[in-house]
C-alpha positions as CSV (number, residue, x, y, z in Angstrom):
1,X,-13.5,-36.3,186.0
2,X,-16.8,-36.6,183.5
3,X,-15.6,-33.2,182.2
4,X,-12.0,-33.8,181.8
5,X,-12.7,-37.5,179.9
6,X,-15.0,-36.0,177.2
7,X,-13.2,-33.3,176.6
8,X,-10.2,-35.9,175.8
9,X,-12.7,-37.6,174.0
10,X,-13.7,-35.4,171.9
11,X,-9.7,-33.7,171.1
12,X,-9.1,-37.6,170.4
13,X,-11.3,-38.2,168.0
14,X,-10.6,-35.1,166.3
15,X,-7.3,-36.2,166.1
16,X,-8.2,-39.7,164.7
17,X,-9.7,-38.0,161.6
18,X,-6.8,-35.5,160.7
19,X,-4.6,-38.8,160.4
20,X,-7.4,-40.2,158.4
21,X,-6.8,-36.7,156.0
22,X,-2.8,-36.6,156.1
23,X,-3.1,-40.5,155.9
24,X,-4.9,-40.5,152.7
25,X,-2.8,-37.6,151.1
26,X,0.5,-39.4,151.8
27,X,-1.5,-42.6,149.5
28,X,-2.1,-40.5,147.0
29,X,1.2,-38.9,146.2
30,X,2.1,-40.4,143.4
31,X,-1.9,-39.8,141.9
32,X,-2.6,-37.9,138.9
33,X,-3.3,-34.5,139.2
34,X,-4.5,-35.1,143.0
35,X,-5.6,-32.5,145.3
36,X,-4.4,-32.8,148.9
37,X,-7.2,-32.2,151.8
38,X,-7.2,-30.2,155.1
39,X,-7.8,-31.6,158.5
40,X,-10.0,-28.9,160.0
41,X,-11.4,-28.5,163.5
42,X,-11.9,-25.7,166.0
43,X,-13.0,-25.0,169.1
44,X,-15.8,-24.8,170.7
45,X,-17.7,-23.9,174.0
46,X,-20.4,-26.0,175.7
47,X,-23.1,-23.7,176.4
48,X,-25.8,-24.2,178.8
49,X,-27.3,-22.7,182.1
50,X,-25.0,-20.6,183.6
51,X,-21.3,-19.6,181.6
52,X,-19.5,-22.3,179.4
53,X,-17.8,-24.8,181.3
54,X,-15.7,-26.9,179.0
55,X,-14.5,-26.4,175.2
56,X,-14.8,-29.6,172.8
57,X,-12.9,-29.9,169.7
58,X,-15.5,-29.4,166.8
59,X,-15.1,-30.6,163.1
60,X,-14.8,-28.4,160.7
61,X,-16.3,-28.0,157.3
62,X,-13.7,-29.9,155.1
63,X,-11.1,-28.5,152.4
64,X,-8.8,-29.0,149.8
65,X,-5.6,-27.5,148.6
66,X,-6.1,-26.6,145.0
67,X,-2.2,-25.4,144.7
68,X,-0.9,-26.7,141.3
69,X,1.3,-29.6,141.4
70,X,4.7,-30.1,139.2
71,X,4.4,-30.8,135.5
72,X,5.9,-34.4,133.8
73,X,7.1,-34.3,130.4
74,X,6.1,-37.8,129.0
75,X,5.9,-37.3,125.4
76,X,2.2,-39.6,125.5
77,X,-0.3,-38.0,123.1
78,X,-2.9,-38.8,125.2
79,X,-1.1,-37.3,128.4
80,X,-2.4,-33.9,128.7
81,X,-1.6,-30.9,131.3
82,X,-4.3,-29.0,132.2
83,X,-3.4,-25.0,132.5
84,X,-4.1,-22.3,135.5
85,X,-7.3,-22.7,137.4
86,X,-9.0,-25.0,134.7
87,X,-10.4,-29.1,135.1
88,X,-11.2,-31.4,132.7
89,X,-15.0,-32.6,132.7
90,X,-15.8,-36.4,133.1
91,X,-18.8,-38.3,134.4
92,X,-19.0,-39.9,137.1
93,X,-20.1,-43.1,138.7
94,X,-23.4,-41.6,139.2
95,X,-24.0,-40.4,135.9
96,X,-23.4,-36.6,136.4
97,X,-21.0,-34.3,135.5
98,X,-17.9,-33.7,137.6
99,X,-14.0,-32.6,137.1
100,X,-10.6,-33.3,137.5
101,X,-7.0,-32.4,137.0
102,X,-5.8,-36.3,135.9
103,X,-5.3,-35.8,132.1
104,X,-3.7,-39.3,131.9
105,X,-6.3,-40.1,129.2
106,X,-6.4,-43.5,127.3
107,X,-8.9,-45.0,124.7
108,X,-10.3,-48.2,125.8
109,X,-11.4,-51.0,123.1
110,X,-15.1,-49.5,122.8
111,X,-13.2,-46.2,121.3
112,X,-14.6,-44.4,124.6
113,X,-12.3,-41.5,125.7
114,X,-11.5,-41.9,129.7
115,X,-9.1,-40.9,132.6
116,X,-7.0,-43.1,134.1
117,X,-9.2,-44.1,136.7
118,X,-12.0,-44.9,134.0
119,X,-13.9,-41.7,134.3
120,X,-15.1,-40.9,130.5
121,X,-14.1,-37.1,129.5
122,X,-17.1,-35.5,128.5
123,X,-17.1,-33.1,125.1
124,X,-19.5,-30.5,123.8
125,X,-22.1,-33.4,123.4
126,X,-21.3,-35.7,126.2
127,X,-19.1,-38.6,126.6
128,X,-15.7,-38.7,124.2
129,X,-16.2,-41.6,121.8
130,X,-13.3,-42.0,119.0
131,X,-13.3,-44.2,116.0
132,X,-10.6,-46.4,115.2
133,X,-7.6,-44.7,114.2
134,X,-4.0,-45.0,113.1
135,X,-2.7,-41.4,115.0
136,X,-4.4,-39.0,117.6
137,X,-3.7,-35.6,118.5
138,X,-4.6,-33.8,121.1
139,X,-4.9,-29.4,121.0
140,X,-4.2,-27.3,123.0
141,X,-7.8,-25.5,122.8
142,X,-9.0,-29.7,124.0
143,X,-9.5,-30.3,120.3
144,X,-9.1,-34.1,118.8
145,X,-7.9,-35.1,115.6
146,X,-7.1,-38.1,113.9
147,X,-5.7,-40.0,111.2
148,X,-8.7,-42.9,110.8
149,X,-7.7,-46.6,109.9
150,X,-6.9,-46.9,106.6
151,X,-6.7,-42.8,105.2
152,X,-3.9,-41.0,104.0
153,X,-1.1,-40.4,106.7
154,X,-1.8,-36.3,105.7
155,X,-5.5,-36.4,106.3
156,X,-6.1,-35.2,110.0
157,X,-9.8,-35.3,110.9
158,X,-11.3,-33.2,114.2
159,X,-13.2,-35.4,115.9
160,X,-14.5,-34.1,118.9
161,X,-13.4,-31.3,121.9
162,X,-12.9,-32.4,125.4
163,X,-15.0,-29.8,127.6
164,X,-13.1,-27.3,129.4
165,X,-14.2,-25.8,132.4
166,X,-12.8,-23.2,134.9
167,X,-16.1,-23.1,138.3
168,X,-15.3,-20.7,141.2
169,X,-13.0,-22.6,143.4
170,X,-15.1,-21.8,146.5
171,X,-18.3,-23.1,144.6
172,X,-16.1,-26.9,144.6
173,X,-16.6,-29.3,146.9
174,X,-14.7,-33.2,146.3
175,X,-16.4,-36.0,146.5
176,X,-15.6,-39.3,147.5
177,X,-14.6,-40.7,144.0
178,X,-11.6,-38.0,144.1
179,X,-14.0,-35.8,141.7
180,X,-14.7,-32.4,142.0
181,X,-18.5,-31.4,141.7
182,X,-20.2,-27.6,142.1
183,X,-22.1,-28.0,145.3
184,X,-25.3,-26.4,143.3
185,X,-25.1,-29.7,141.8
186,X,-25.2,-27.6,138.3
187,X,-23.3,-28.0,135.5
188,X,-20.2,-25.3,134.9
189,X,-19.8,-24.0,131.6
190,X,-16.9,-24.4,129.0
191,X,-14.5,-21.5,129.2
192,X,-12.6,-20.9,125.6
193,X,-10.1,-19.5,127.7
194,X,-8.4,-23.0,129.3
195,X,-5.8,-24.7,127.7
196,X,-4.0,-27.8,127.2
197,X,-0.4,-29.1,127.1
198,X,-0.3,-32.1,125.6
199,X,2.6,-34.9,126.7
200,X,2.5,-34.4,129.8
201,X,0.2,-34.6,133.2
202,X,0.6,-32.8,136.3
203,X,1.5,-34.5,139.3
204,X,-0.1,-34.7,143.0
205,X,-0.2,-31.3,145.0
206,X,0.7,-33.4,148.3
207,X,4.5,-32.1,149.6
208,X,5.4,-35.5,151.0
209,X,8.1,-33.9,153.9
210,X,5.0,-31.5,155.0
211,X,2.6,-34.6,155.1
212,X,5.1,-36.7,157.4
213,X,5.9,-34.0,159.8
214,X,1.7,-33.0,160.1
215,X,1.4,-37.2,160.6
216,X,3.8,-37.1,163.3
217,X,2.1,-34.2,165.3
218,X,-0.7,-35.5,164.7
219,X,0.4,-38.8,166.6
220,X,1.6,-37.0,169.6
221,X,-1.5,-34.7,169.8
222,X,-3.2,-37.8,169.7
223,X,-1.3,-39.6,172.4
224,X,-1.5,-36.4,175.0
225,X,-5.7,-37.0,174.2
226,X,-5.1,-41.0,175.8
227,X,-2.8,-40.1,178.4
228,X,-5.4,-37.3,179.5
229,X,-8.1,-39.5,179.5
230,X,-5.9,-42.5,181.2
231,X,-5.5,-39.7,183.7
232,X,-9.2,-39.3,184.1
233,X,-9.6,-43.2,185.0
234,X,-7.0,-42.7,187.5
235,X,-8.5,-40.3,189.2
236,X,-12.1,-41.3,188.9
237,X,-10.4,-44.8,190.7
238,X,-8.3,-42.7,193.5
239,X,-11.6,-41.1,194.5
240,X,-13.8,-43.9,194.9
241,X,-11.0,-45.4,197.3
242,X,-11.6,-42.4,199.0
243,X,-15.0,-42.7,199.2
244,X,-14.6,-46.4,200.3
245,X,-12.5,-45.8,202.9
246,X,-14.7,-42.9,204.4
């Protein structure tokens, strides 16, 4: 009975987290250049004295789907699209460099240059900070111009260039904050060879039909797990009946 419980147990909880995954890529549909997450787990045997007995569900090591997702035309000059395999570097929360897809980029009231989520995009010499200006402009190479407060509506001035990067996908682990970091915790380089369409972002990876259908399985794996382990309680119950009555 001991056997067949935690073996439940463990397929259960498994379970639990995989809806935790699909649950959090169904939120995050309608996100900003969002990268959807696999639920990973395998097998494995419980080795001891003798030969393997029983086989738990193990967690795997966690990963994401870095498939493209659709492009939206918005006309926004500060929407940009970022191109092939490429991110956009920002800092994050802690400080350090990290990436992302979202190039829903505004300019908040302290001229800084951030994502939608608040991130700041970092240039060639850090943060993105923009002085006031009457027009901006954003090129395709991540270069920004503007028309400053008060000049002639002709006179473009480059400002700064948002940092470009394209890391080894395998070298890219998320974190948390929906950022991607290099999990040498080292800074990638800018690559000349990423560009940018500007008006427009790219939407979530996440296929909403594929999500739902994954949640429902999910569910009924989940409720064979209980009923197995219900099953176990029953049994465990029959036999000390048994043992009572003998």
């Amino acid at each position: 009975m001991d056997r067949l419980l935690y073996v439940a147990m463990s397929g259960a909880k498994q379970n639990m987290q995989a809806l935790a995954v699909t649950s959090n890529n169904i939120a995050n549909i309608g996100t900003t250049g969002f990268r959807s997450d696999f639920a990973s787990m395998r097998s494995m045997p419980l080795f001891g004295e003798g030969h393997p007995t029983r086989v738990y569900a193990m967690t795997e090591k966690p990963g994401t789907d870095f498939s493209g997702g659709a492009l939206i035309t918005t006309g926004r000059e500060l929407d940009v699209a970022v191109t092939g395999d490429g991110f956009l570097a920002v800092q994050g929360l802690d400080g350090k460099e990290a990436y992302t897809r979202a190039g829903d980029l505004k300019v908040t009231t302290l001229g800084q240059l951030v994502t939608g989520s608040g991130h700041p995009v970092m240039g060639e010499g850090g943060p993105v900070s923009i002085p006031s200006f009457n027009k901006l402009e954003i090129g395709v190479d991540g270069t920004i111009s503007i028309i400053p407060d008060g000049s002639d509506a002709t006179t473009m001035q480059e400002v700064e260039r948002i940092k470009l990067v394209r890391p080894q996908l395998s070298e890219l682990y998320k974190g948390e904050d929906g950022l991607f970091r290099l999990k040498n915790n080292e800074e990638a380089d800018a690559d000349a060879d990423i560009t940018l369409i500007s008006g427009a972002i790219e939407s979530s990876n996440v296929n909403a039909a594929a999500a739902m259908v994954d949640m429902i399985e999910i569910a009924r794996q989940f409720e064979v797990q209980t009923k197995m382990m219900k099953l176990a309680e029953e049994n465990d119950e029959r036999t000390s009946q048994i043992m009572r009555l003998s």
